[in-house]
N, CA, C and O atoms as CSV, one atom per row, in Angstrom:
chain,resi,resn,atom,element,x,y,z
A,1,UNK,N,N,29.120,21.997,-16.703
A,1,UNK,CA,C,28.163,21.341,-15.845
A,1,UNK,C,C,26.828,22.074,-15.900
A,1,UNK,O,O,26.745,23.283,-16.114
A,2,UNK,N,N,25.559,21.088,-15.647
A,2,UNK,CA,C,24.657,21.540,-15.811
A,2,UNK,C,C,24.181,22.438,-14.219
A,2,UNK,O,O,24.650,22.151,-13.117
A,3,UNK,N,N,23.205,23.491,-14.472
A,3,UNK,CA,C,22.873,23.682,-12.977
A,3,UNK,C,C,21.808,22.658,-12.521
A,3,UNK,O,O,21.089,21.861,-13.123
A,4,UNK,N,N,22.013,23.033,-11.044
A,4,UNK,CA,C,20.583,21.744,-10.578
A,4,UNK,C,C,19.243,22.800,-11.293
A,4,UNK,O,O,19.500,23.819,-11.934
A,5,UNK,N,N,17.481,22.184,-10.957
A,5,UNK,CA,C,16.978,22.240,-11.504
A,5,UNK,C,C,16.192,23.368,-10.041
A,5,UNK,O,O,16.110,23.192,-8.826
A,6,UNK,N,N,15.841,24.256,-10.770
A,6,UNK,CA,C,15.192,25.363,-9.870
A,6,UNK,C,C,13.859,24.126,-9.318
A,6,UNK,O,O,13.277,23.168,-9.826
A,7,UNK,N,N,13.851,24.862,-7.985
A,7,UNK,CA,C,12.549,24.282,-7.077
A,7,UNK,C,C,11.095,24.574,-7.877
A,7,UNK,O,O,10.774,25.592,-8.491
A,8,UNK,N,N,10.312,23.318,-7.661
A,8,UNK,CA,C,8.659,23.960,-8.100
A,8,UNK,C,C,8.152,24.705,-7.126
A,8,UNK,O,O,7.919,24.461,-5.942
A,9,UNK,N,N,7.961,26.009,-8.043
A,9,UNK,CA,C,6.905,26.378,-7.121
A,9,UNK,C,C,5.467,26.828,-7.218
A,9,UNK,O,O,5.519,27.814,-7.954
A,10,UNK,N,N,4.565,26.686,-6.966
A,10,UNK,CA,C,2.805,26.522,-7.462
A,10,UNK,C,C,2.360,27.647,-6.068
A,10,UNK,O,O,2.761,27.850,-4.922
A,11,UNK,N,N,1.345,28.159,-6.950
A,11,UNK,CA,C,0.447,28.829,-6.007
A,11,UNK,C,C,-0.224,28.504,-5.049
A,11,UNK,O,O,-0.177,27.337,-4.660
A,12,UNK,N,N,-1.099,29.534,-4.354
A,12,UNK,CA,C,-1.594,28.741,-3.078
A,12,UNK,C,C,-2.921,27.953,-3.679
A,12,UNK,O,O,-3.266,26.937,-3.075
A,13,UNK,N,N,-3.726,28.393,-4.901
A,13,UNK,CA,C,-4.568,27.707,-5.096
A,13,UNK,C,C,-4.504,26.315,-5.622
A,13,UNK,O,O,-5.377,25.506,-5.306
A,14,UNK,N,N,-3.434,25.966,-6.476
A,14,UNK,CA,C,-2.336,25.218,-7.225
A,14,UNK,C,C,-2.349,23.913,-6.129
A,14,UNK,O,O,-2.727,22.741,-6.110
A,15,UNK,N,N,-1.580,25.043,-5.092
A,15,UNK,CA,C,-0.922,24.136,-4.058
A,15,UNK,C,C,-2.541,22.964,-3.139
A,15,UNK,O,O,-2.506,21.858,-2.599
A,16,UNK,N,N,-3.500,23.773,-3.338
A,16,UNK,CA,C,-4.407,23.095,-2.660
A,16,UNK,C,C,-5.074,21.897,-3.257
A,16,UNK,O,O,-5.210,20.767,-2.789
A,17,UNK,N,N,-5.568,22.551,-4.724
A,17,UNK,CA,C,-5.969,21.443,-5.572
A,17,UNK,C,C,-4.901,20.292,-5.231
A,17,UNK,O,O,-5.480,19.292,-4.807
A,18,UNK,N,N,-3.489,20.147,-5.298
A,18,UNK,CA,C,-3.156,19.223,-5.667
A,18,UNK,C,C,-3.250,18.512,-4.180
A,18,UNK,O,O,-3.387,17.293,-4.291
A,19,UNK,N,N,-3.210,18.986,-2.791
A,19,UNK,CA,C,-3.574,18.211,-1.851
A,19,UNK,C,C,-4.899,17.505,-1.871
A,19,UNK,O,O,-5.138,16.452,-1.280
A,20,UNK,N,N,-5.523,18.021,-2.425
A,20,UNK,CA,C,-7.301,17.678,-2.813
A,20,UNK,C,C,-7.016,16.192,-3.607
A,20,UNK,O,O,-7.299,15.034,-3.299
A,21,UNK,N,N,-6.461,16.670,-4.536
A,21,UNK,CA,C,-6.343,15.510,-5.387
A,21,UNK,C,C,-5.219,14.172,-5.133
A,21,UNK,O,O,-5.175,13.258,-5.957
A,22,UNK,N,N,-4.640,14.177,-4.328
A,22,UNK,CA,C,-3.656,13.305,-3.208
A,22,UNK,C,C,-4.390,12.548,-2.615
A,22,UNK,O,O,-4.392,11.328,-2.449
A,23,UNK,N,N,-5.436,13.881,-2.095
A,23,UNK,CA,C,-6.441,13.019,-0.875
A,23,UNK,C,C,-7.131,12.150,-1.521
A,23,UNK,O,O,-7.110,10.965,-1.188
A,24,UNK,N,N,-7.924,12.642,-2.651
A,24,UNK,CA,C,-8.894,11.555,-3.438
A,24,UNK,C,C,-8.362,10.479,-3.478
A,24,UNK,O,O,-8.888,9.488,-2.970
A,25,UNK,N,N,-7.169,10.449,-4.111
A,25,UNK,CA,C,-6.971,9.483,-4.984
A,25,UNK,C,C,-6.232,7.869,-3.580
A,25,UNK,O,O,-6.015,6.658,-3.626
A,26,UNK,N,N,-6.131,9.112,-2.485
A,26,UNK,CA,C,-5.883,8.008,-1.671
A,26,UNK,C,C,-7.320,7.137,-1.437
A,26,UNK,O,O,-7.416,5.910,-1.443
A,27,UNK,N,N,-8.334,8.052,-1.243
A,27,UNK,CA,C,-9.521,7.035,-0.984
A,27,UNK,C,C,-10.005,6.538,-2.281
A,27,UNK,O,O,-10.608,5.494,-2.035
A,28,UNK,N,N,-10.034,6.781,-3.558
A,28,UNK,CA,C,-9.753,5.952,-4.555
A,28,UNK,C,C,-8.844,4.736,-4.693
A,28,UNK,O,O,-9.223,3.792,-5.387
A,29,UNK,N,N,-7.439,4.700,-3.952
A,29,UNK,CA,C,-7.310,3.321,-4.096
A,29,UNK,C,C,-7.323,2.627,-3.084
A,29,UNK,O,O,-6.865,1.490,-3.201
A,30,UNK,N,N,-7.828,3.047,-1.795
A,30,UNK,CA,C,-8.681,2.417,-1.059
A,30,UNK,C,C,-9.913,1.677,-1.533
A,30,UNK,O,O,-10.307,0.514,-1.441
A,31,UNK,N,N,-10.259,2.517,-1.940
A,31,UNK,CA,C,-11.930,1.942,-2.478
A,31,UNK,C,C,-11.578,0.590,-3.554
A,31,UNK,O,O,-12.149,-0.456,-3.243
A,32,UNK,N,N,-10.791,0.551,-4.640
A,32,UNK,CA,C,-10.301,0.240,-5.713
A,32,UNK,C,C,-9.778,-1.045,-5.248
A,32,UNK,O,O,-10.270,-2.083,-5.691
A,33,UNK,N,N,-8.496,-1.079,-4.100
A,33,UNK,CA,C,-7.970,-2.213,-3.601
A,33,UNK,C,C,-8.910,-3.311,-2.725
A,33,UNK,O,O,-8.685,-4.488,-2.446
A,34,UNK,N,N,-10.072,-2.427,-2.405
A,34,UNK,CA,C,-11.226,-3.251,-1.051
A,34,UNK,C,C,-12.013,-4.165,-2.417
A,34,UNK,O,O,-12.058,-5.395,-2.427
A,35,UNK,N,N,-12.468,-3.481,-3.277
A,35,UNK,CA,C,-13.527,-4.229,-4.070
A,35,UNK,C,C,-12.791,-5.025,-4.311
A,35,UNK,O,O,-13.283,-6.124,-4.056
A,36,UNK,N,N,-11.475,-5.114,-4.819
A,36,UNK,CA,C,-11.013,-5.964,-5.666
A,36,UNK,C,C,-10.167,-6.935,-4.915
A,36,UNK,O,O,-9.388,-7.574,-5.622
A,37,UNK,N,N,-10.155,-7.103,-4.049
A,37,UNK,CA,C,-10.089,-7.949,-2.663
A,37,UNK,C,C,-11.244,-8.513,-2.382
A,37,UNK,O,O,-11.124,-9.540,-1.716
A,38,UNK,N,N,-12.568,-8.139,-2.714
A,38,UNK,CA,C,-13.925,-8.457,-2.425
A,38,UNK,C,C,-14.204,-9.449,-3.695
A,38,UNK,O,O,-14.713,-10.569,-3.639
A,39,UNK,N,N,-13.836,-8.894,-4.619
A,39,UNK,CA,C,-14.031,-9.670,-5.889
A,39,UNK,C,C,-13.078,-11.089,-5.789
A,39,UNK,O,O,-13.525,-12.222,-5.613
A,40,UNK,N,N,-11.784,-10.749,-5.933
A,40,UNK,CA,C,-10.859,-11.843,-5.843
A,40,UNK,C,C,-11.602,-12.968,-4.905
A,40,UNK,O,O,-11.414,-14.104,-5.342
A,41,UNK,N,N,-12.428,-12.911,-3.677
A,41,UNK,CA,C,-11.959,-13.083,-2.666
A,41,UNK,C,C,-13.654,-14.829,-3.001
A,41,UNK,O,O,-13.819,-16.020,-2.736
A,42,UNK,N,N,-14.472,-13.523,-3.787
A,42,UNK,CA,C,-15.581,-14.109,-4.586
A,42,UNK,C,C,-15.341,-15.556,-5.432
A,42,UNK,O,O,-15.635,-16.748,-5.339
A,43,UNK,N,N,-14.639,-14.673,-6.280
A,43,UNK,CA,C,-13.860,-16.033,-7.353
A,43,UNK,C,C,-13.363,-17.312,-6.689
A,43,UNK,O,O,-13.733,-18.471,-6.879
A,44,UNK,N,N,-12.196,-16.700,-5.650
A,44,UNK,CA,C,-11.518,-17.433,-5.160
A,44,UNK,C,C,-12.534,-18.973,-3.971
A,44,UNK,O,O,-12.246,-20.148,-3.743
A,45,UNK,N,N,-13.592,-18.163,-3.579
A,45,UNK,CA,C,-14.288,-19.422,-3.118
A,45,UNK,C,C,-15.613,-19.413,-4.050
A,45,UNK,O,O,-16.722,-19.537,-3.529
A,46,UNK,N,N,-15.456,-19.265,-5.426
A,46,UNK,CA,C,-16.501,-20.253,-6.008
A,46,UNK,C,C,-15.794,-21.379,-6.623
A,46,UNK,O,O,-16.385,-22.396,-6.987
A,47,UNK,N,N,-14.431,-21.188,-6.750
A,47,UNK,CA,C,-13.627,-22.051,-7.737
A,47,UNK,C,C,-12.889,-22.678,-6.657
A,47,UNK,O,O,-11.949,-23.339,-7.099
A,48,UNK,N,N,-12.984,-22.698,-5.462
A,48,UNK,CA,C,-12.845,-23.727,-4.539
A,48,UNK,C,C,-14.048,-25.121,-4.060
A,48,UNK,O,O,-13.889,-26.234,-3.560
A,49,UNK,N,N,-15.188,-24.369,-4.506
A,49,UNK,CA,C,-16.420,-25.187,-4.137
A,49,UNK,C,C,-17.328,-24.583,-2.940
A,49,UNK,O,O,-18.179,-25.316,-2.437
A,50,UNK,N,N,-17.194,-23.532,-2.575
A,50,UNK,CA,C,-18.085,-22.880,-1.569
A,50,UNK,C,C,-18.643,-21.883,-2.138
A,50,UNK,O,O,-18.104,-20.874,-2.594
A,51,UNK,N,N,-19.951,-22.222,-2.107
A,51,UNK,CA,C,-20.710,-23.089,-1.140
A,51,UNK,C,C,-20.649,-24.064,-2.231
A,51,UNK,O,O,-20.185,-24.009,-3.370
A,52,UNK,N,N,-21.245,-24.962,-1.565
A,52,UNK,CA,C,-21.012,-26.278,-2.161
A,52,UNK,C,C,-22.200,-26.361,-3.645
A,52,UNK,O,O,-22.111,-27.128,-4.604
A,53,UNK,N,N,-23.237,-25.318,-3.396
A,53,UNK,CA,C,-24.029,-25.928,-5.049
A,53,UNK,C,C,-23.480,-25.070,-6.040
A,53,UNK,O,O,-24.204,-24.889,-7.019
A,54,UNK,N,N,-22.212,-24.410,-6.026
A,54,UNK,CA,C,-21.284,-24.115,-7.050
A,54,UNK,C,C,-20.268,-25.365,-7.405
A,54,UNK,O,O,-19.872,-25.306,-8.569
A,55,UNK,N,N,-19.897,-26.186,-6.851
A,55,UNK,CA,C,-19.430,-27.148,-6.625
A,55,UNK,C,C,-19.304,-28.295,-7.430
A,55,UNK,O,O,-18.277,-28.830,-7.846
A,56,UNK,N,N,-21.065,-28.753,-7.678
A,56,UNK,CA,C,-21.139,-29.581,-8.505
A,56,UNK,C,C,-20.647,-29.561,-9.841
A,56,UNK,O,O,-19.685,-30.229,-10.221
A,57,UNK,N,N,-21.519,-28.554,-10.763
A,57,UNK,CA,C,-20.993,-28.899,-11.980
A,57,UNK,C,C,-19.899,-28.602,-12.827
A,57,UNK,O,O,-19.656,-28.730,-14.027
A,58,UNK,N,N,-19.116,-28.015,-11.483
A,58,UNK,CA,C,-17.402,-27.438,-12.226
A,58,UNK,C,C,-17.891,-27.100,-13.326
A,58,UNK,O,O,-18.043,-28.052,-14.093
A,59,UNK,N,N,-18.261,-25.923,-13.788
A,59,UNK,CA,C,-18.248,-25.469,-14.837
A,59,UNK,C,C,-16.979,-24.337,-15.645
A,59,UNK,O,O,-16.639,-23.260,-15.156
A,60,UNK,N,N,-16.488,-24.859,-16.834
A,60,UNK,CA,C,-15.497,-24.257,-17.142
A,60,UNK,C,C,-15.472,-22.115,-17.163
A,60,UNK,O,O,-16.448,-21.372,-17.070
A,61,UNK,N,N,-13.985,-21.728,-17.318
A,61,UNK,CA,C,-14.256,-20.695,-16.875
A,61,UNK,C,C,-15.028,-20.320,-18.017
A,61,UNK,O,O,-14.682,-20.827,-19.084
A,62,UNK,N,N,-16.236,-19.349,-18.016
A,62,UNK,CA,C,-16.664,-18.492,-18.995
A,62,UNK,C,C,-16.345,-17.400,-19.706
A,62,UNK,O,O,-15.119,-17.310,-19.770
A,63,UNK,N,N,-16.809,-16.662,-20.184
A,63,UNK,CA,C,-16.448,-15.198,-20.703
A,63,UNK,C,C,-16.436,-14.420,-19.902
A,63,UNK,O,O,-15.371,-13.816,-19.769
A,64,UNK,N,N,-17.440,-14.101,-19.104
A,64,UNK,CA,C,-17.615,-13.184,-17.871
A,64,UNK,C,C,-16.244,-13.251,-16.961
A,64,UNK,O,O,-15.748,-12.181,-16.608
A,65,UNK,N,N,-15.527,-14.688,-16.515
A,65,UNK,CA,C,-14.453,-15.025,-15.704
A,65,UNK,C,C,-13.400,-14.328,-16.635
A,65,UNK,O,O,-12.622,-13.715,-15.905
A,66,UNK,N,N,-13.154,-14.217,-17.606
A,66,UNK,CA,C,-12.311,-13.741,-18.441
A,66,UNK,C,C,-12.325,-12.285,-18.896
A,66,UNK,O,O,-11.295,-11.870,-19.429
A,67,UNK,N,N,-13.048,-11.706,-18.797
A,67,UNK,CA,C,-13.302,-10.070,-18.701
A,67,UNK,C,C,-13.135,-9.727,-17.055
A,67,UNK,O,O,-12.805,-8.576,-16.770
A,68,UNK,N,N,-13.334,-10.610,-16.066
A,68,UNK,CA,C,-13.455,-9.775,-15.036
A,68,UNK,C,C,-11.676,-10.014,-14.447
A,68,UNK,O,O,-11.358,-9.767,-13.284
A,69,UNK,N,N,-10.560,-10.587,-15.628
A,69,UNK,CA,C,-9.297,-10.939,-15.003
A,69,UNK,C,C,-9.115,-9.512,-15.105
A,69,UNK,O,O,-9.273,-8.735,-14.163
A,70,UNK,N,N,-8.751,-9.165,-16.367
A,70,UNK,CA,C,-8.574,-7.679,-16.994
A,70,UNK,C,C,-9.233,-6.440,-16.006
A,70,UNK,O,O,-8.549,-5.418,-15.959
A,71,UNK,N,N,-10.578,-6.447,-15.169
A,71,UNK,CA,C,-11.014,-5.792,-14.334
A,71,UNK,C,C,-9.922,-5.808,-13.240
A,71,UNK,O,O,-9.466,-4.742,-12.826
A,72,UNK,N,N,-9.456,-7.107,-12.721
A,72,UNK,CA,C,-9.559,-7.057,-11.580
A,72,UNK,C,C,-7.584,-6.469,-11.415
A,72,UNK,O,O,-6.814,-6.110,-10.524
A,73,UNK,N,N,-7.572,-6.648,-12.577
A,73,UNK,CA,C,-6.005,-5.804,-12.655
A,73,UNK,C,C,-5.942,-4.792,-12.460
A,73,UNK,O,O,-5.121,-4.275,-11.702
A,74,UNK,N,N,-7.002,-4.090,-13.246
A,74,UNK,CA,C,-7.186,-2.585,-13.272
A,74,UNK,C,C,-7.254,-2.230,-11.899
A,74,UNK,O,O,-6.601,-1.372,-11.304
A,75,UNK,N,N,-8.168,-3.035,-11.457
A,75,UNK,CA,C,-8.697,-2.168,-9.788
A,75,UNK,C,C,-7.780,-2.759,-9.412
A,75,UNK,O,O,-7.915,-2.371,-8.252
A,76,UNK,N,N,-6.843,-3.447,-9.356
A,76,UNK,CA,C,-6.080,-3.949,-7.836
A,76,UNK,C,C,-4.433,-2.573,-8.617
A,76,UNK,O,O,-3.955,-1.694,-7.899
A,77,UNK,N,N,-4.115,-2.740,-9.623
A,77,UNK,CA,C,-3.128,-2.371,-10.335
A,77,UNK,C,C,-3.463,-0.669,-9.955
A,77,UNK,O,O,-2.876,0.025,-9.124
A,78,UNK,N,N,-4.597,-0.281,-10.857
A,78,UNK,CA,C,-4.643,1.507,-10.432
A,78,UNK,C,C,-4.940,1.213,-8.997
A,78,UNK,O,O,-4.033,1.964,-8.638
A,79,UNK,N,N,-5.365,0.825,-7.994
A,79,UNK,CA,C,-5.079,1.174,-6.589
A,79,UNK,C,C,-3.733,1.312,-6.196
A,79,UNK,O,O,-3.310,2.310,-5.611
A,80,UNK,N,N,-3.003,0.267,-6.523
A,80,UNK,CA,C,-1.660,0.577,-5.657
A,80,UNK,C,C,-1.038,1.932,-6.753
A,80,UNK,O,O,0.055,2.235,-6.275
A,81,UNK,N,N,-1.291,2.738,-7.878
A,81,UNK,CA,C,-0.717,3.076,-8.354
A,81,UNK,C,C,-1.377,4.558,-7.761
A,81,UNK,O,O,-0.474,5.283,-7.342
A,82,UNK,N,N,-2.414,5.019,-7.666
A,82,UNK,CA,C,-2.979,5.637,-7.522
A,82,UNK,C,C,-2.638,6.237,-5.851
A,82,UNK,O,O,-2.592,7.398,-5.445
A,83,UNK,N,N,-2.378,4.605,-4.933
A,83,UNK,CA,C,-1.457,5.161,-3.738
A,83,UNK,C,C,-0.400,5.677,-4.068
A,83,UNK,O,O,-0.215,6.815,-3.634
A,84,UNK,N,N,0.376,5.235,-4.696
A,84,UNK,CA,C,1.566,5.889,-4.785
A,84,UNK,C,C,1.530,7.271,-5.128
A,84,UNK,O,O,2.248,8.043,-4.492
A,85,UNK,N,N,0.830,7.677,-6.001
A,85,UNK,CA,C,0.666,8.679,-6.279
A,85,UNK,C,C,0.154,9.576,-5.000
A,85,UNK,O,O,0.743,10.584,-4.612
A,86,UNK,N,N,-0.631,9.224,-4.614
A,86,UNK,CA,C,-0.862,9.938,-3.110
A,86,UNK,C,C,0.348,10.468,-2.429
A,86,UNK,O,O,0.830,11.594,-2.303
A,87,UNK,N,N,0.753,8.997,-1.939
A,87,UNK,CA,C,2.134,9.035,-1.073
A,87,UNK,C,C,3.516,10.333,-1.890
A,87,UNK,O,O,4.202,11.115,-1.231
A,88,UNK,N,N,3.538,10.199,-3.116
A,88,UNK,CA,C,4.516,11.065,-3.802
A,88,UNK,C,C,4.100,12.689,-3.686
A,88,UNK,O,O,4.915,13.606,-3.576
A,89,UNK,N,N,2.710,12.819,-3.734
A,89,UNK,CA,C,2.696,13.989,-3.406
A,89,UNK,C,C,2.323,14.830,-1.787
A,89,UNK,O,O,2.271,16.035,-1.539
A,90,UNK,N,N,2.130,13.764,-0.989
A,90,UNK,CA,C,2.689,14.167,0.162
A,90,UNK,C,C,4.231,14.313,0.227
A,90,UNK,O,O,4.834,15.057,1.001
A,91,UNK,N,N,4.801,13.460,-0.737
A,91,UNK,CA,C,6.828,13.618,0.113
A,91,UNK,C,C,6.548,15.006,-0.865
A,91,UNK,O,O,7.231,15.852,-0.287
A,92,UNK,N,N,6.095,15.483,-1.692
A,92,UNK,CA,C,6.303,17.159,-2.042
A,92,UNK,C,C,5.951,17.727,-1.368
A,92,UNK,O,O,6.760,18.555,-0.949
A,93,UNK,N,N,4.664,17.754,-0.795
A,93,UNK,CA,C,4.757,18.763,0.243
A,93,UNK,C,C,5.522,18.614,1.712
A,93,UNK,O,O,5.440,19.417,2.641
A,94,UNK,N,N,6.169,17.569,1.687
A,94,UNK,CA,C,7.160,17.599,2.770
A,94,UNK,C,C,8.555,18.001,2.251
A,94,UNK,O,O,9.565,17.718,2.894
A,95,UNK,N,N,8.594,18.620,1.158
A,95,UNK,CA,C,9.995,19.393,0.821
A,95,UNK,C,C,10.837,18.298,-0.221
A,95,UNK,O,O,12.020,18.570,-0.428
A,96,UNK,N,N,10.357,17.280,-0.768
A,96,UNK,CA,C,10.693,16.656,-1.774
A,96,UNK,C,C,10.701,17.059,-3.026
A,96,UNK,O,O,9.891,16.452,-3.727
A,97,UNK,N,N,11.221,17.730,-3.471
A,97,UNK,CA,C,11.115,18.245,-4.930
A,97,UNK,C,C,10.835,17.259,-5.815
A,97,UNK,O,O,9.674,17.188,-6.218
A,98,UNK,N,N,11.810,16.314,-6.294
A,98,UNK,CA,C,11.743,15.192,-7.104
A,98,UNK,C,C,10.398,14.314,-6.753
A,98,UNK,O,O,9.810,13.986,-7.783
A,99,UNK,N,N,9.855,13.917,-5.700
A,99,UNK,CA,C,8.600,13.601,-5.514
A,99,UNK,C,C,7.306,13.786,-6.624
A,99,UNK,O,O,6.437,12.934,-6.813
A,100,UNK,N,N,7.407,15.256,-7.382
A,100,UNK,CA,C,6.415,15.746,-7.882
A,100,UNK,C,C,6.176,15.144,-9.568
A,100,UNK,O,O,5.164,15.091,-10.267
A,101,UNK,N,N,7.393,14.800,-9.780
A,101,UNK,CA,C,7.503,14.238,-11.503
A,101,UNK,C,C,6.920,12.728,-10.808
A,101,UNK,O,O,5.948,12.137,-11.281
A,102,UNK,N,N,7.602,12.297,-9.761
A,102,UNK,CA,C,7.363,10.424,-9.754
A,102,UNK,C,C,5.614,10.374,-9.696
A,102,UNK,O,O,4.942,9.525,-10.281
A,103,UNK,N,N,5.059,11.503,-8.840
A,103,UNK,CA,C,3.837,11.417,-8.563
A,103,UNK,C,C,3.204,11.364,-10.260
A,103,UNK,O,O,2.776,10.292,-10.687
A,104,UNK,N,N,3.201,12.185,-10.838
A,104,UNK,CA,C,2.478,12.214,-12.189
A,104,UNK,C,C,2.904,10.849,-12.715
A,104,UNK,O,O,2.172,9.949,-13.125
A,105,UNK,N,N,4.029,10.869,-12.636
A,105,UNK,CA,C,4.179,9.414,-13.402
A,105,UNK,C,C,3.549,8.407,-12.747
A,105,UNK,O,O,3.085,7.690,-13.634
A,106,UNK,N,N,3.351,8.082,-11.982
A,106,UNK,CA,C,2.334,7.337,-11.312
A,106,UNK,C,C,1.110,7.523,-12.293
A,106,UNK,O,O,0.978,7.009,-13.403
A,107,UNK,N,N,0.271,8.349,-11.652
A,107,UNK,CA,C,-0.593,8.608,-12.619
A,107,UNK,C,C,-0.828,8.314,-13.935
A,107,UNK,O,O,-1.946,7.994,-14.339
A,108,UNK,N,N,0.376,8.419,-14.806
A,108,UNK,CA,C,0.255,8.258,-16.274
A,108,UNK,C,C,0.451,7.010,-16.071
A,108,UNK,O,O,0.464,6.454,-17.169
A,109,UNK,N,N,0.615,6.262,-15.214
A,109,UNK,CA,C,1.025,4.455,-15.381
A,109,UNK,C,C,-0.768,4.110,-15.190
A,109,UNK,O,O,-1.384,3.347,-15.934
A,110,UNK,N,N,-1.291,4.762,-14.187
A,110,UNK,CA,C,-2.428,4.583,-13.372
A,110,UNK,C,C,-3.659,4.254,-14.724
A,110,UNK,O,O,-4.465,3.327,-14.801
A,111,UNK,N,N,-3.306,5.894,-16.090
A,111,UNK,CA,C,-3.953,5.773,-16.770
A,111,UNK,C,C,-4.088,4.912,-17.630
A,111,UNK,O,O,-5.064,4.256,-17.995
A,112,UNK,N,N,-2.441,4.964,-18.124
A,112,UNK,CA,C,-2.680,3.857,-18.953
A,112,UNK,C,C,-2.762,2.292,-19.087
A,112,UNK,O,O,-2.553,1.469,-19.978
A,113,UNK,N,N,-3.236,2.273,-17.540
A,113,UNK,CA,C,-3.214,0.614,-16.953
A,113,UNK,C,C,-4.406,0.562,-17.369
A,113,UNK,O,O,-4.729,-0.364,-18.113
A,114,UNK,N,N,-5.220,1.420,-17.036
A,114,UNK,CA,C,-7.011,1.431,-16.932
A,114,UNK,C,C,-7.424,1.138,-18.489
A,114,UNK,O,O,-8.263,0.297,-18.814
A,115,UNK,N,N,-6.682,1.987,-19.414
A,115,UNK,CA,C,-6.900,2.247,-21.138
A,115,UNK,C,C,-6.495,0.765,-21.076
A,115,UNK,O,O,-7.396,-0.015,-21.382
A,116,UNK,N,N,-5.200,0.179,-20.706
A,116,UNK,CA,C,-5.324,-1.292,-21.870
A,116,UNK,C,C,-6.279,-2.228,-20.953
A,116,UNK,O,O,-6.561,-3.300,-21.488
A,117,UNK,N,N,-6.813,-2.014,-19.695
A,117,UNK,CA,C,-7.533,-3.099,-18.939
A,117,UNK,C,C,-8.618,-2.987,-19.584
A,117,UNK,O,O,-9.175,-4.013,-19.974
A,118,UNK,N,N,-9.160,-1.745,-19.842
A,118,UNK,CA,C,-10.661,-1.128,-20.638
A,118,UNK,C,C,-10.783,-2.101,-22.266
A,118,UNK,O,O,-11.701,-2.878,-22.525
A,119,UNK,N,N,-9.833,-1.847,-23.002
A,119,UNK,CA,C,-9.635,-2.193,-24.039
A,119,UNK,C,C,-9.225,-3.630,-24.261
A,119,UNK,O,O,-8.986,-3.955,-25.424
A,120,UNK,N,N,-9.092,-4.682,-23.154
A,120,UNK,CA,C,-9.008,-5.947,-23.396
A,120,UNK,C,C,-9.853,-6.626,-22.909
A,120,UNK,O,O,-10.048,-7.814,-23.166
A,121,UNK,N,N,-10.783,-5.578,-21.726
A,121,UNK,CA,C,-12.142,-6.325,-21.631
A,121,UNK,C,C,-12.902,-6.269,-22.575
A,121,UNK,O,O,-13.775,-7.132,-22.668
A,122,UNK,N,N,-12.784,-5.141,-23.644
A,122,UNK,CA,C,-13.834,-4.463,-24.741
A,122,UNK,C,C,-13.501,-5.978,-25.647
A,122,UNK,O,O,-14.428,-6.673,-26.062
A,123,UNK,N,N,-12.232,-6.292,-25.834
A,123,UNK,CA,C,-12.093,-7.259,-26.891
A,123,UNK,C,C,-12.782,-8.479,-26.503
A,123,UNK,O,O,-13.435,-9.142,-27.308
A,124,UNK,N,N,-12.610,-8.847,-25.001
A,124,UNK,CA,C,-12.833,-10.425,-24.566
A,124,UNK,C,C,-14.178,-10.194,-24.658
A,124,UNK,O,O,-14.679,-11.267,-24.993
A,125,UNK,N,N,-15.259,-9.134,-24.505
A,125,UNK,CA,C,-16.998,-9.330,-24.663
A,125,UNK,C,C,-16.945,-9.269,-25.984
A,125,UNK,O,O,-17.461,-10.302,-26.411
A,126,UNK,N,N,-16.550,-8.517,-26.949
A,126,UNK,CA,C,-16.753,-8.542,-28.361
A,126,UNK,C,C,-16.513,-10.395,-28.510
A,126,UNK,O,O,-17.356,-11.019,-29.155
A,127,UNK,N,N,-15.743,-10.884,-28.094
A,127,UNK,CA,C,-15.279,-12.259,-28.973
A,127,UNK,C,C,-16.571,-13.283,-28.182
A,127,UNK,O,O,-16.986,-14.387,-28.534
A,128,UNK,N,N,-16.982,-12.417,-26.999
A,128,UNK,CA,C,-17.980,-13.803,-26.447
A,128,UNK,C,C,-19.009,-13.338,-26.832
A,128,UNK,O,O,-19.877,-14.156,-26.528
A,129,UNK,N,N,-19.540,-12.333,-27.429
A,129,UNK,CA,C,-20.346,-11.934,-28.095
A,129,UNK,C,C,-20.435,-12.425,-29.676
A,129,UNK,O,O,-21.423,-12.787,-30.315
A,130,UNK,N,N,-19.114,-12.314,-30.058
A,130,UNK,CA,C,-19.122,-12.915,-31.353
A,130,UNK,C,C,-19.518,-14.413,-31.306
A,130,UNK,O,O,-20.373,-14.987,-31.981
A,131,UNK,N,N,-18.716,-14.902,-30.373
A,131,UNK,CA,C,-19.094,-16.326,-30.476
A,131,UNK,C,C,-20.147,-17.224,-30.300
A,131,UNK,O,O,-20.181,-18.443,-30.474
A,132,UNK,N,N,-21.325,-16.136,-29.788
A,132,UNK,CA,C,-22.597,-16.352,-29.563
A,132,UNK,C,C,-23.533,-16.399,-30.179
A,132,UNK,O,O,-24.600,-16.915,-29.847
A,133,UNK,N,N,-23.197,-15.704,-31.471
A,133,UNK,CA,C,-23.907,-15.334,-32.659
A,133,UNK,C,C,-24.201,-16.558,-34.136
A,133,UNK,O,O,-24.819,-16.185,-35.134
């Protein structure tokens, strides 16, 4: 049998940064989840008809509507991920050991949500760019 896995343990400076960085990232996906609630919220009554001189000429979605889907993943997607990550490293410092791997992993989801959201808006302006030409 294997043994269990010795406790982490981090210094006091260690230990602070990473409350620092808990804290941020909580008001990071605060910030992250509000815009993108603000944005959604945008879309959602121009493509209803309010105000009404959006209304008229139903105009199909554009390029811009199509780069800002990929945005609005990112910010709504790294917010809740970015909470979590918060939340995981508070249950470590409340004596959660296992807490501390889920937290990073968070993070690495956080990042690499942002890399393919980054990289499929990069494609959708390249193609409405191309197609403009």
């Amino acid at each position: 049998m294997t043994a269990p896995p010795k406790p982490v343990e981090l210094s006091l400076p260690t230990r602070a940064r990473l409350r620092r960085a808990g804290s941020w990232s909580r008001l990071v996906a605060v910030f992250g989840l509000v815009v993108g609630a603000i944005i959604i919220a945008g879309y959602a009554s121009t493509f209803a008809g309010w105000p009404k001189e959006y209304a008229e000429p139903k105009a199909p979605m554009t390029a811009v509507d199509l780069t800002a889907i990929p945005m609005l993943i990112g910010l709504v997607g790294g917010g809740v991920l970015l909470w979590g990550y918060a939340r995981n490293v508070a249950a470590f410092f409340r004596q959660d050991e296992s807490a501390l791997p889920r937290a990073f992993r968070k993070l690495r989801y956080s990042v690499m949500l942002w890399t393919f959201g980054l990289a499929l808006m990069t494609a959708l302006s390249a193609v409405s760019a191309w197609s403009k030409l």
